[in-house]
C-alpha positions as CSV (number, residue, x, y, z in Angstrom):
1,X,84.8,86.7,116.1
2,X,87.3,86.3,113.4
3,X,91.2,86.7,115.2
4,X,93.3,89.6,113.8
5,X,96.5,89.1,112.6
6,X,99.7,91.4,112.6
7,X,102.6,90.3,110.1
8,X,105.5,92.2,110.3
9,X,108.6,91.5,108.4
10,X,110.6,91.7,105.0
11,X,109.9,90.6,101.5
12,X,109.0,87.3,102.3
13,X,105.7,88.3,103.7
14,X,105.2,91.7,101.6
15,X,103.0,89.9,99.0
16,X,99.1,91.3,99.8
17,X,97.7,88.4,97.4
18,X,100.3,85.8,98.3
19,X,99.7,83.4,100.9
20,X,99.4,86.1,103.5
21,X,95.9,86.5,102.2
22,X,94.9,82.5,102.6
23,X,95.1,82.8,106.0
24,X,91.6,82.7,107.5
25,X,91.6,85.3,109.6
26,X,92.0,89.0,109.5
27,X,95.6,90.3,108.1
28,X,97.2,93.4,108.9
29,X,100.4,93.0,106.8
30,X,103.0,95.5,107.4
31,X,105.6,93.6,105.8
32,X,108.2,95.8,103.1
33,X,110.6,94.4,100.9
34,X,114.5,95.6,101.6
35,X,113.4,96.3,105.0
36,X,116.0,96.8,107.9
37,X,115.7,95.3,111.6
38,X,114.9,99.0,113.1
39,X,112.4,99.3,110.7
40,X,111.0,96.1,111.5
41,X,110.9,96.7,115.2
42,X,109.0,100.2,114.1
43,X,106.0,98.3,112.2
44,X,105.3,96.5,115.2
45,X,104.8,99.0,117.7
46,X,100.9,99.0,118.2
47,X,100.9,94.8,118.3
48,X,99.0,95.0,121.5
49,X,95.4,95.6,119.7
50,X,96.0,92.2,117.8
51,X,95.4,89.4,118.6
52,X,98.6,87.1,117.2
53,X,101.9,89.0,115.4
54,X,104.2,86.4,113.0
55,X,107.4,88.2,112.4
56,X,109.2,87.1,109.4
57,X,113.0,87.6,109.1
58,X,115.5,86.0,106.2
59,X,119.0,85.3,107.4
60,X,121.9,86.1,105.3
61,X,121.7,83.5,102.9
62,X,117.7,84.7,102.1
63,X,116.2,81.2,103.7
64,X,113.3,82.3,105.6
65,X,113.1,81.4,109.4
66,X,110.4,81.6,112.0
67,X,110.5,83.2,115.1
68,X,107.6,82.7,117.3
């Protein structure tokens, strides 16, 4: 069985064909570009059917940063 995988977050994972796509597994990307925190939290509220969620967040300075 092929894991599923939720990505929520802003423009740095809102590219379909970007590296979100080489992967390996199966995406679900939520991701939008200019995106707000509440938002955010709102893409990720059915997370319990999948089976990993990488949440992607830029600080104030646009550097990416993981949260796992």
């Amino acid at each position: 069985m092929i894991p599923t995988l939720l990505i929520i977050g802003d423009s740095f994972a809102a590219d379909n064909h970007g590296w979100p796509s080489q992967l390996g597994v199966d995406v679900t990307n939520r991701s939008q570009r200019g995106v707000g925190a509440y938002k955010i939290l709102k893409q990720a509220e059915d997370h319990a059917e999948y089976d990993r969620v990488m949440l992607t967040i830029n600080n104030g300075y646009g550097t990416p940063r993981w949260i796992s």
